[in-house]
N, CA, C and O of each residue as an XYZ file, in Angstrom:
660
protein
N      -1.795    -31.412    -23.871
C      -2.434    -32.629    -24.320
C      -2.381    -32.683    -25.842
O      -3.078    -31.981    -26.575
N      -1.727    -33.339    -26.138
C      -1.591    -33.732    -27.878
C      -2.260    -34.044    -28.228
O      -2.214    -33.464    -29.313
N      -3.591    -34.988    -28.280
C      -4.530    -35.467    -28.977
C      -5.613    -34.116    -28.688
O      -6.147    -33.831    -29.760
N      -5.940    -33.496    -27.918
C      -6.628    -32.720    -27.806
C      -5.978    -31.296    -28.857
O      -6.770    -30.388    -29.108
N      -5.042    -31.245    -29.211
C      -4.214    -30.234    -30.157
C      -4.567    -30.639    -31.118
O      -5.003    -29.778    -31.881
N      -4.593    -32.061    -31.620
C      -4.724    -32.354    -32.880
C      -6.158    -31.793    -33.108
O      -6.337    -30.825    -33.847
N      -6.999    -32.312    -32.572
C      -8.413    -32.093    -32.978
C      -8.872    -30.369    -32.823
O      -9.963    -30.007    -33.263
N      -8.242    -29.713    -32.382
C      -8.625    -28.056    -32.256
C      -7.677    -27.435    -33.003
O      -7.589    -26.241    -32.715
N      -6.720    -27.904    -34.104
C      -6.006    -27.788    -35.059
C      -6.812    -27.894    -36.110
O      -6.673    -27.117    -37.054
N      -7.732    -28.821    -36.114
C      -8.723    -28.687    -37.430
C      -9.727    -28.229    -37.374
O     -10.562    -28.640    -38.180
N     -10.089    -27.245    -36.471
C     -11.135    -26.451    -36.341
C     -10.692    -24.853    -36.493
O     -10.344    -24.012    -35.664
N     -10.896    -24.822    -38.168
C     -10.378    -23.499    -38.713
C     -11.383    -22.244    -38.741
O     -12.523    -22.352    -39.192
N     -10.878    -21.070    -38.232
C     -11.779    -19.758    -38.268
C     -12.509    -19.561    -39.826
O     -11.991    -19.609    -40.941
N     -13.303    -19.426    -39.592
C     -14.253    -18.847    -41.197
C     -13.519    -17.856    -41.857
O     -13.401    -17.865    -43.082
N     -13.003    -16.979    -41.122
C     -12.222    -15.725    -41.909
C     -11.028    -16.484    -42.747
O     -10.653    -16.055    -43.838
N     -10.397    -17.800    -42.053
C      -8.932    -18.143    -42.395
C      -9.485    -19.703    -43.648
O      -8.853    -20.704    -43.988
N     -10.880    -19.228    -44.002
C     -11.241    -20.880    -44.837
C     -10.611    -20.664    -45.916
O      -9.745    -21.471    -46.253
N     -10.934    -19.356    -46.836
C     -10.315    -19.162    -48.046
C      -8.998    -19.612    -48.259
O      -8.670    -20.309    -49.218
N      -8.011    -19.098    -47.102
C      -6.692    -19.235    -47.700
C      -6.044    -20.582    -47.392
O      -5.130    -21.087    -48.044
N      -6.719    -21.172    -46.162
C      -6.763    -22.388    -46.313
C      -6.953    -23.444    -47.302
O      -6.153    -24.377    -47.373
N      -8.017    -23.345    -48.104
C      -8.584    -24.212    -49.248
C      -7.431    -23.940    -50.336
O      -6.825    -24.700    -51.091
N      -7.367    -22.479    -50.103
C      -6.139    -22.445    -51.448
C      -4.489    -23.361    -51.205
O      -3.707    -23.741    -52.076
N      -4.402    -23.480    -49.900
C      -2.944    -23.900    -49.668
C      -2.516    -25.656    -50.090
O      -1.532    -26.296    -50.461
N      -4.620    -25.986    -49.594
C      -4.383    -27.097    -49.794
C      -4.240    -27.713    -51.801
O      -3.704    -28.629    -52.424
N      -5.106    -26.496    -52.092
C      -4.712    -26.977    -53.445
C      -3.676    -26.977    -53.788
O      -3.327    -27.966    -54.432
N      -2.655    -25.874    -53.537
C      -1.652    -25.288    -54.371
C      -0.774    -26.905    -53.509
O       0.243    -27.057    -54.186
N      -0.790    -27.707    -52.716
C      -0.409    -29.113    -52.667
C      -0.832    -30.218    -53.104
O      -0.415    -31.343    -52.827
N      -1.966    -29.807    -54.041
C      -1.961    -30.963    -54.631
C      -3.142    -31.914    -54.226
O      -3.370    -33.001    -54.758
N      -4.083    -31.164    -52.885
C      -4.612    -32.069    -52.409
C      -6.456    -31.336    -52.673
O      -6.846    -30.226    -52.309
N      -7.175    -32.301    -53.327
C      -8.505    -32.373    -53.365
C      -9.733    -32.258    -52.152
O      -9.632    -33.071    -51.234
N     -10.699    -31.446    -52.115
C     -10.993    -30.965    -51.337
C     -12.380    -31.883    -51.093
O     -12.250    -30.904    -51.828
N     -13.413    -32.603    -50.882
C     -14.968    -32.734    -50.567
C     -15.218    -31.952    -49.216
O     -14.583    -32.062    -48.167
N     -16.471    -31.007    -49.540
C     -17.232    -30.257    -48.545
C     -18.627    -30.736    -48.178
O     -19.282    -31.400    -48.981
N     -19.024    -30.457    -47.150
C     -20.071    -31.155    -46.895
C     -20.574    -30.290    -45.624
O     -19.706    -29.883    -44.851
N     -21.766    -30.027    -45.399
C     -22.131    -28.823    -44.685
C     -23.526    -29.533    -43.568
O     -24.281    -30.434    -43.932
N     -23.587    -28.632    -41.773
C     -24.939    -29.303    -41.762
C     -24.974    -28.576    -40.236
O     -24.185    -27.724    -39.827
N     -26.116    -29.161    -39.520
C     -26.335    -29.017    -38.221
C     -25.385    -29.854    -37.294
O     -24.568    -29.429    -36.477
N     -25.671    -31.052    -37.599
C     -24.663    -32.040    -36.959
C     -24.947    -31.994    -35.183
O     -24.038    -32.173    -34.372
N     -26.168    -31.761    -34.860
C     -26.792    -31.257    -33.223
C     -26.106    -32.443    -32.639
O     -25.142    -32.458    -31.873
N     -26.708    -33.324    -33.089
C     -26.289    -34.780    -32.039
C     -25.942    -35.669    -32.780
O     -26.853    -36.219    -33.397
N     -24.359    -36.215    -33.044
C     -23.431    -37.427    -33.776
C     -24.087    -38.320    -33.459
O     -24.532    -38.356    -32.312
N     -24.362    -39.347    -34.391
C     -25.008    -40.592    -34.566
C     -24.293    -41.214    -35.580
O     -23.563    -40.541    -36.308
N     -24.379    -42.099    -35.684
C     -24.158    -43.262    -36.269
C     -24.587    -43.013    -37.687
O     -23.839    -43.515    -38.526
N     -25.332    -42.535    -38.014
C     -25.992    -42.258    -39.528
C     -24.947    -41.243    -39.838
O     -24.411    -41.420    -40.932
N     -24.504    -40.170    -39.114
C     -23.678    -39.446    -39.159
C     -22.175    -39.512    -39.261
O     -21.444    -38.571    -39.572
N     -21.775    -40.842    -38.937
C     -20.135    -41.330    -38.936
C     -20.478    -41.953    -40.281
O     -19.636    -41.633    -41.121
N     -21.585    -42.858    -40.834
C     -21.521    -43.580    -41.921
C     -21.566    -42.511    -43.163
O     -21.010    -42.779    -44.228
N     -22.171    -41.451    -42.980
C     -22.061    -40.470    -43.988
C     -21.198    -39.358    -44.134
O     -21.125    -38.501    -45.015
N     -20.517    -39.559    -43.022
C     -18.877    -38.300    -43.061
C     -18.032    -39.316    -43.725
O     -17.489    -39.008    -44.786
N     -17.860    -40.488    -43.220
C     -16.917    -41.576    -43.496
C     -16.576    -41.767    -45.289
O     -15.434    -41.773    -45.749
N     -17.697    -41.896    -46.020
C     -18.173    -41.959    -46.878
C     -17.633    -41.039    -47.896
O     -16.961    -41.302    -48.894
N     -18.197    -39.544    -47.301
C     -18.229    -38.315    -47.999
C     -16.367    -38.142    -47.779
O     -15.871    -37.617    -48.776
N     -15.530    -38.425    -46.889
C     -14.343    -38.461    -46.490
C     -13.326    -39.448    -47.828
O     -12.179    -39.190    -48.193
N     -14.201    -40.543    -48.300
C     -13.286    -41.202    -49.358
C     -13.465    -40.603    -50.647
O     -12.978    -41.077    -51.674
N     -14.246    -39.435    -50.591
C     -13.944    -38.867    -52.507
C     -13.353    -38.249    -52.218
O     -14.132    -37.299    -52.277
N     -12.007    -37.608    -51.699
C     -11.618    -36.814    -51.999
C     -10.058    -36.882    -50.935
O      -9.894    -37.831    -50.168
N      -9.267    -36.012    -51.024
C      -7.987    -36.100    -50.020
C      -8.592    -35.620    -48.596
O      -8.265    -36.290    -47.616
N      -9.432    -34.530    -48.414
C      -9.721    -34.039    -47.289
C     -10.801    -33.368    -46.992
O     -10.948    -32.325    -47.628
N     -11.969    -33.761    -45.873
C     -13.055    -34.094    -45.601
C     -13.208    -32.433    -45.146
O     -12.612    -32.218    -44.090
N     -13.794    -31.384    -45.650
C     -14.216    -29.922    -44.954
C     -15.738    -30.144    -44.226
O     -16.656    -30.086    -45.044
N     -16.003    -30.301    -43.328
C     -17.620    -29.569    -42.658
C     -17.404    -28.782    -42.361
O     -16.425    -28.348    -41.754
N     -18.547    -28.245    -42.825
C     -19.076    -26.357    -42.330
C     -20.517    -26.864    -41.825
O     -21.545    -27.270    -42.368
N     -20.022    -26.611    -40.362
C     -21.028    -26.757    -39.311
C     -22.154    -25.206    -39.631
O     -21.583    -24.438    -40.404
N     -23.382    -24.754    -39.234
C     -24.417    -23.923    -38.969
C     -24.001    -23.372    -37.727
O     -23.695    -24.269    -36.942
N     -23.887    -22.318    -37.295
C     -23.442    -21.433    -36.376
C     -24.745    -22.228    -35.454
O     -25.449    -23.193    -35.750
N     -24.706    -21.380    -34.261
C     -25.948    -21.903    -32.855
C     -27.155    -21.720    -33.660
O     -28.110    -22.478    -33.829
N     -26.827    -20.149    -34.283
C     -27.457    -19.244    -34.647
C     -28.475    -19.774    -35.724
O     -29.670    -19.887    -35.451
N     -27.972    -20.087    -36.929
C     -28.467    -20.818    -38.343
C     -29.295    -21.785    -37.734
O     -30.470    -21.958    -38.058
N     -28.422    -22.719    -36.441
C     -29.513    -23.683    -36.645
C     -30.374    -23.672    -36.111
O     -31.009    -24.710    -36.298
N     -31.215    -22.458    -34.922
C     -32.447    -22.066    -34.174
C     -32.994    -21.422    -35.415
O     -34.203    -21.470    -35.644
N     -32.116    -20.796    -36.263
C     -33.129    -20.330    -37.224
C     -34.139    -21.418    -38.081
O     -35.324    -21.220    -38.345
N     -33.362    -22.573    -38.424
C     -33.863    -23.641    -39.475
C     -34.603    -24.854    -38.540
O     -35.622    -25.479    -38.830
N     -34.050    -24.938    -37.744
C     -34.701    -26.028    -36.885
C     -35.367    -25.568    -35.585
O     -36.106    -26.437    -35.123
N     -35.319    -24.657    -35.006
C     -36.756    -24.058    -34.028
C     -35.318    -23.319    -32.914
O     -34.091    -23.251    -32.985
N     -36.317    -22.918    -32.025
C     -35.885    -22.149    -31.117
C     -35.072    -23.261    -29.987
O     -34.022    -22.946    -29.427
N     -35.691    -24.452    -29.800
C     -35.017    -25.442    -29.173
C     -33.810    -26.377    -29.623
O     -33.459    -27.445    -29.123
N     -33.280    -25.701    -30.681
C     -31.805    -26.149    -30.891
C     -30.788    -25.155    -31.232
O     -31.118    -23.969    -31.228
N     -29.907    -25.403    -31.448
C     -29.105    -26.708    -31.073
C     -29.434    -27.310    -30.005
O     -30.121    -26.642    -29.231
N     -29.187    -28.301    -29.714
C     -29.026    -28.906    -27.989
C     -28.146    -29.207    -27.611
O     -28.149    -29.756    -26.509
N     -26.452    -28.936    -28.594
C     -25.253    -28.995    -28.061
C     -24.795    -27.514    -29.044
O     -25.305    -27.304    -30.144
N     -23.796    -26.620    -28.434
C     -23.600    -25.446    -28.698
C     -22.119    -25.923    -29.773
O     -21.357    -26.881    -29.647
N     -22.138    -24.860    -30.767
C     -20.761    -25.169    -31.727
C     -19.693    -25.213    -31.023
O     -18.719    -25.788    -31.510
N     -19.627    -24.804    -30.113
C     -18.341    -25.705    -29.946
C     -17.909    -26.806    -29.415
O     -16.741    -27.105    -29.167
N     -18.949    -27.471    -29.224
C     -19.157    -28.893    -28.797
C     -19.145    -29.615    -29.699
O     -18.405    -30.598    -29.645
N     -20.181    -29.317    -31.154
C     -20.172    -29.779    -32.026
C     -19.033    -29.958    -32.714
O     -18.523    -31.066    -32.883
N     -18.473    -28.653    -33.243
C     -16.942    -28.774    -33.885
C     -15.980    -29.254    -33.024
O     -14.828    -29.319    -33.453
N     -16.342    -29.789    -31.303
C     -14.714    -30.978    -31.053
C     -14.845    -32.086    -31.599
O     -13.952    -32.727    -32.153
N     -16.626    -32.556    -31.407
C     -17.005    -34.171    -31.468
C     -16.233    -33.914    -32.843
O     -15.172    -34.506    -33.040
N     -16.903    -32.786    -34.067
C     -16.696    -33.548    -35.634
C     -15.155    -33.946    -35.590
O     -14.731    -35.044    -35.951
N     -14.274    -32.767    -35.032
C     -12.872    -32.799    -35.303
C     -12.642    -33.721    -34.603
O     -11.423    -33.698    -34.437
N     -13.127    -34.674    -33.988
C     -12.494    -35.719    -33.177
C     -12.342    -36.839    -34.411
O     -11.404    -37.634    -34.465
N     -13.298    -36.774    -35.278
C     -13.184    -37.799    -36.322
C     -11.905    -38.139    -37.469
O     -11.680    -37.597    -38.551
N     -11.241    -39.161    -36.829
C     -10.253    -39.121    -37.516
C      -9.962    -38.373    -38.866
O      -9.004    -37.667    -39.180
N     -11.455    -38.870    -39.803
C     -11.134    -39.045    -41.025
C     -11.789    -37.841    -41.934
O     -11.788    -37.646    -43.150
N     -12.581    -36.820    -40.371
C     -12.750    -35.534    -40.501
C     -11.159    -34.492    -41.216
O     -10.190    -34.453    -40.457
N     -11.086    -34.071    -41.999
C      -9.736    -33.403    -42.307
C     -10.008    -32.209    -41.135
O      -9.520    -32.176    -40.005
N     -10.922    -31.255    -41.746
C     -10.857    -29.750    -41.276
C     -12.698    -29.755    -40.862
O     -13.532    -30.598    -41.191
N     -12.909    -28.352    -39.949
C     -14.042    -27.847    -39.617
C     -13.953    -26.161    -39.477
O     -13.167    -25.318    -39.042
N     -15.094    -26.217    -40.042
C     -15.428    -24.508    -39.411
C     -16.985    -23.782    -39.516
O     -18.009    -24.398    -39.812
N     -16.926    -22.789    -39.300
C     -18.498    -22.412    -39.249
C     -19.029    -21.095    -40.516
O     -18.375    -20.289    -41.178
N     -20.447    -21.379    -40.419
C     -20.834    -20.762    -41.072
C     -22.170    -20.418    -40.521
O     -22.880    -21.333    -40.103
N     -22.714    -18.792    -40.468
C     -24.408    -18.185    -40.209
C     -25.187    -18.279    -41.072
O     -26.359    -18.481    -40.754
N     -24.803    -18.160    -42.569
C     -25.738    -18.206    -43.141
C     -26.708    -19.563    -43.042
O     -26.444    -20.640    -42.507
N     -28.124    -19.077    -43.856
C     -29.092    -20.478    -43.462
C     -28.221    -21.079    -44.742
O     -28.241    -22.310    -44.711
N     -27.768    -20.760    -45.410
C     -27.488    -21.696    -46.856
C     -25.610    -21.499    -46.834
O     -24.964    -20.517    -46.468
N     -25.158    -22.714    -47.324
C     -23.829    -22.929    -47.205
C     -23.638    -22.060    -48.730
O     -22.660    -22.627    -49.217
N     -23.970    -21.237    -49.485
C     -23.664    -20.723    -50.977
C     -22.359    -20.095    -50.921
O     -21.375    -20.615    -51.446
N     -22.312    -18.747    -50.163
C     -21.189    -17.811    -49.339
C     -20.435    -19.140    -49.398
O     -20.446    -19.686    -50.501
N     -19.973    -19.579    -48.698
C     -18.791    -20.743    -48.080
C     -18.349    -21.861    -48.691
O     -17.357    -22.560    -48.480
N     -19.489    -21.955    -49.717
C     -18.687    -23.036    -51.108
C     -18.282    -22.309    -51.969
O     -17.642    -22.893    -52.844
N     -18.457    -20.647    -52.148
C     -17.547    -19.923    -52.929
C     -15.975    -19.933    -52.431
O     -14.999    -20.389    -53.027
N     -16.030    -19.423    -51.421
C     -14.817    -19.611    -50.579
C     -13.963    -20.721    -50.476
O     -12.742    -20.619    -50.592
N     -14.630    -21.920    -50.237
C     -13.769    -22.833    -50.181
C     -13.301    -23.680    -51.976
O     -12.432    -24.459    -52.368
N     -14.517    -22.913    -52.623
C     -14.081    -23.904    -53.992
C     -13.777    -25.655    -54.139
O     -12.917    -26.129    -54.880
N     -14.549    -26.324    -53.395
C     -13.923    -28.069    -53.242
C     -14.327    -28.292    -54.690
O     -15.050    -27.677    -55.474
N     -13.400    -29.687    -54.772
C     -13.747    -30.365    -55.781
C     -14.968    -31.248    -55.931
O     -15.358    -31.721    -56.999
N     -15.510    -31.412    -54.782
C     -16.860    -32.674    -54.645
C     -17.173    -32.018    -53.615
O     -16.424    -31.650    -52.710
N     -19.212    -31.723    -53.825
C     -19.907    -31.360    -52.840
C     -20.728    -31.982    -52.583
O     -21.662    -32.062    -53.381
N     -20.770    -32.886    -51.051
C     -21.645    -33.710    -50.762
C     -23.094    -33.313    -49.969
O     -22.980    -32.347    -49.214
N     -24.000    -33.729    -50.018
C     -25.215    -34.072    -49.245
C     -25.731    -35.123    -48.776
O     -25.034    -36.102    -49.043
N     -27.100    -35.486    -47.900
C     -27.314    -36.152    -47.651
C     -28.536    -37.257    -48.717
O     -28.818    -36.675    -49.764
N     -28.946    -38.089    -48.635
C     -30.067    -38.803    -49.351
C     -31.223    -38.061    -49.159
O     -32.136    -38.845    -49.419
N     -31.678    -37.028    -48.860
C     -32.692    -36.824    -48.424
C     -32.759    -35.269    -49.792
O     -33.727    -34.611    -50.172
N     -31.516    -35.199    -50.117
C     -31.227    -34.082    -51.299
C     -31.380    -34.776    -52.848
O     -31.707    -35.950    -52.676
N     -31.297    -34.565    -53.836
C     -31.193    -34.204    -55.200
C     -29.966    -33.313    -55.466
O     -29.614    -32.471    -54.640
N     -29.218    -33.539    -56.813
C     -28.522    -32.604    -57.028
C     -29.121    -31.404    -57.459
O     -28.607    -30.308    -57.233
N     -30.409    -31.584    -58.201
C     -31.061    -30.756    -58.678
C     -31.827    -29.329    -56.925
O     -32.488    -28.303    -57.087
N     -31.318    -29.963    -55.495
C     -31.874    -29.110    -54.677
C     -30.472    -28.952    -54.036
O     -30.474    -28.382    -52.945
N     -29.556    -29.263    -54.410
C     -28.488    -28.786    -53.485
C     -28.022    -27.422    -53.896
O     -27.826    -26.916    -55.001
N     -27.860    -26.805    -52.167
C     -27.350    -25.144    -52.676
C     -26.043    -25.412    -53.120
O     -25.432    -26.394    -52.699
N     -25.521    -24.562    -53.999
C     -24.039    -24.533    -54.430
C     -23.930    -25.355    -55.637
O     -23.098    -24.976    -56.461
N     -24.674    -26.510    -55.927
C     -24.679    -27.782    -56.773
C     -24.071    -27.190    -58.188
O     -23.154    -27.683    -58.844
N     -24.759    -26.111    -58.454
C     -24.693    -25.229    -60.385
C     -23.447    -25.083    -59.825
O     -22.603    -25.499    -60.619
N     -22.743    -24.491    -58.350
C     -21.647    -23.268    -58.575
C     -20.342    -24.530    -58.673
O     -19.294    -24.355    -59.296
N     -20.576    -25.361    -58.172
C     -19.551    -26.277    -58.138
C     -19.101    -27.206    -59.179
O     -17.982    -27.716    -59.239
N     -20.393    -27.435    -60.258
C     -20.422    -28.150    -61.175
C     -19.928    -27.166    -62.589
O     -19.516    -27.517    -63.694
N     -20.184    -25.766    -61.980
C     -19.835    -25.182    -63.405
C     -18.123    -24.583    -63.595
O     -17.589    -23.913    -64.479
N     -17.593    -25.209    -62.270
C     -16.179    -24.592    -62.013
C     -15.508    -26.070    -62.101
O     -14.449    -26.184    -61.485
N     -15.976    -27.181    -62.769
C     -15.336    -28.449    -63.020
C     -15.416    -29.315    -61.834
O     -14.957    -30.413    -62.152
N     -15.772    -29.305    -60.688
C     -16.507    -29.862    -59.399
C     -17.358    -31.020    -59.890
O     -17.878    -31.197    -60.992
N     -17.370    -31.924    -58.554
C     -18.151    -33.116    -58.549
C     -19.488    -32.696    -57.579
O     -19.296    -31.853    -56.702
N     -20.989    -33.353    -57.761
C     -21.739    -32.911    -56.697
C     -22.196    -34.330    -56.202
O     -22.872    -34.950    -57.023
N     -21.964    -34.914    -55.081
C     -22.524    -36.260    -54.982
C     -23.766    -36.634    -53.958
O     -23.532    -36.223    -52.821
N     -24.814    -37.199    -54.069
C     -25.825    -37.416    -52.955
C     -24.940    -38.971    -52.363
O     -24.259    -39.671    -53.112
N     -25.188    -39.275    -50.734
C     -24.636    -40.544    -50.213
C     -26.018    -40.194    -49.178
O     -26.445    -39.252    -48.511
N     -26.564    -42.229    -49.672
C     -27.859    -42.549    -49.014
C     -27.647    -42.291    -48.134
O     -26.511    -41.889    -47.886
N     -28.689    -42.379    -47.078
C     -28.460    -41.944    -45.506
C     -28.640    -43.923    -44.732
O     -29.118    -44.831    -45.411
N     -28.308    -44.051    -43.781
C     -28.299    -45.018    -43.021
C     -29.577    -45.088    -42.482
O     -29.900    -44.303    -41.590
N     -30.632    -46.238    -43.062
C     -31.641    -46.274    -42.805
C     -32.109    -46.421    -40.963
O     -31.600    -47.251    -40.211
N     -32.979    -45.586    -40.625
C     -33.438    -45.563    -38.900
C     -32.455    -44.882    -38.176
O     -32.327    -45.272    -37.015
N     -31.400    -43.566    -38.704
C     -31.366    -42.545    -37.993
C     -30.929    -40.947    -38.115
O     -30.242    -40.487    -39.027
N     -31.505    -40.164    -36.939
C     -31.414    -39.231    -37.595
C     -31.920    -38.272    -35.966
O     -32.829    -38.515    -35.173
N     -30.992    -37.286    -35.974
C     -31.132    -36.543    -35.089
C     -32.757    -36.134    -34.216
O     -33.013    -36.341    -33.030
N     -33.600    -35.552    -35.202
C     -34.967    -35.446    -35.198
C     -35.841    -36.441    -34.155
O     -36.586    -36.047    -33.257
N     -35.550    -37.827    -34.513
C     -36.109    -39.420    -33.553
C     -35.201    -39.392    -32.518
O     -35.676    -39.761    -31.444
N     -34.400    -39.168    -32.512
C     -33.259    -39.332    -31.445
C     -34.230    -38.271    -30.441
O     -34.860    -38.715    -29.481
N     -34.236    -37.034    -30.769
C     -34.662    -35.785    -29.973
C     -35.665    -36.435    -29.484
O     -35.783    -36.561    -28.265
N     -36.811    -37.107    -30.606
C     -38.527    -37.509    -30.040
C     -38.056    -38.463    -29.267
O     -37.752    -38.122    -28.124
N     -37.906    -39.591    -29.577
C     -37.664    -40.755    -28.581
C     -37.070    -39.909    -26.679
O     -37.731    -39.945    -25.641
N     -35.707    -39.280    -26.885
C     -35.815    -38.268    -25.336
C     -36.947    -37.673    -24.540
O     -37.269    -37.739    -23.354
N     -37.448    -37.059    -25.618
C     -38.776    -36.081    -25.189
C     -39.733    -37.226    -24.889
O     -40.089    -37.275    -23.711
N     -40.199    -38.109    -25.658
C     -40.923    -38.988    -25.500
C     -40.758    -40.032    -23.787
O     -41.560    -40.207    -22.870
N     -39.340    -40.514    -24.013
C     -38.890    -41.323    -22.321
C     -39.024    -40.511    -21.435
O     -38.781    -40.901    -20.293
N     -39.528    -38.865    -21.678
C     -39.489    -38.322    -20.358
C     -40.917    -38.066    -19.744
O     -41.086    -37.421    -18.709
N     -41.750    -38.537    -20.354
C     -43.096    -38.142    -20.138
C     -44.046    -39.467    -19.324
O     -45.236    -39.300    -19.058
């Protein structure tokens, strides 16, 4: 299945990010990273990959292992396991690449990948983004993109929990 190749083609091993990021430079091509849970794709979530996808030649997420994200968000998530997560992201056209990361903080993995523009969500400051100093002091862009007002994984979850009662 070819379309199914394409999208598990851009879901790169963590060990293989480094030399990846380098290949793409040494072509010429500009990197934006952008890091997260990503439990359940929404719509707030296509408007802010989409987004974070036009600064730059090619869109990196570094998804939170299962692991990271029971650590940061409770024992009841994820509610879809990484590798569910990393087909939906890689399904996104305009997704370039994906891969994972354990730590609770993406710091480790924006060393590694070195992008030129590191995005977050509206809900950040540059002044609170991890990596923000490391990226800005190596000639890097750091950009906040508002979030799409009324959604967000969190309501999505309550509203479920909520229709079931």
């Amino acid at each position: 299945m070819k379309s199914l190749d394409q999208v598990n083609n851009k879901i790169i091993d963590r060990a293989d990010i480094r030399s990846v990021a380098e290949e793409l430079r040494k072509e010429g091509k500009t990197i934006v990273f952008t890091n997260g849970c990503f439990d359940l794709l929404h719509k707030g979530h296509v408007d802010y990959l989409a987004r974070a996808a036009d600064l730059a030649d090619v869109l990196l997420v570094a998804l939170n292992s299962d692991e990271s994200v029971s650590r940061l968000k409770g024992s009841h998530r994820p509610i879809q396991n990484y590798d569910s997560r990393s087909s939906l992201m890689a399904s996104l056209g305009f997704v370039g690449l994906v891969t994972v990361f354990d730590e609770d903080t993406p710091a480790e993995i924006l060393e590694e990948v070195q992008p030129n523009v590191l995005v977050k969500g509206g809900d950040y400051s540059v002044e609170t983004i991890v990596g923000a100093d490391y990226v800005l002091s190596n000639g890097g862009e750091v950009k906040v993109i508002p979030f799409l007002p009324g959604f967000s994984t969190s309501k999505i979850e309550e509203r479920i929990i909520t229709s079931k009662k």
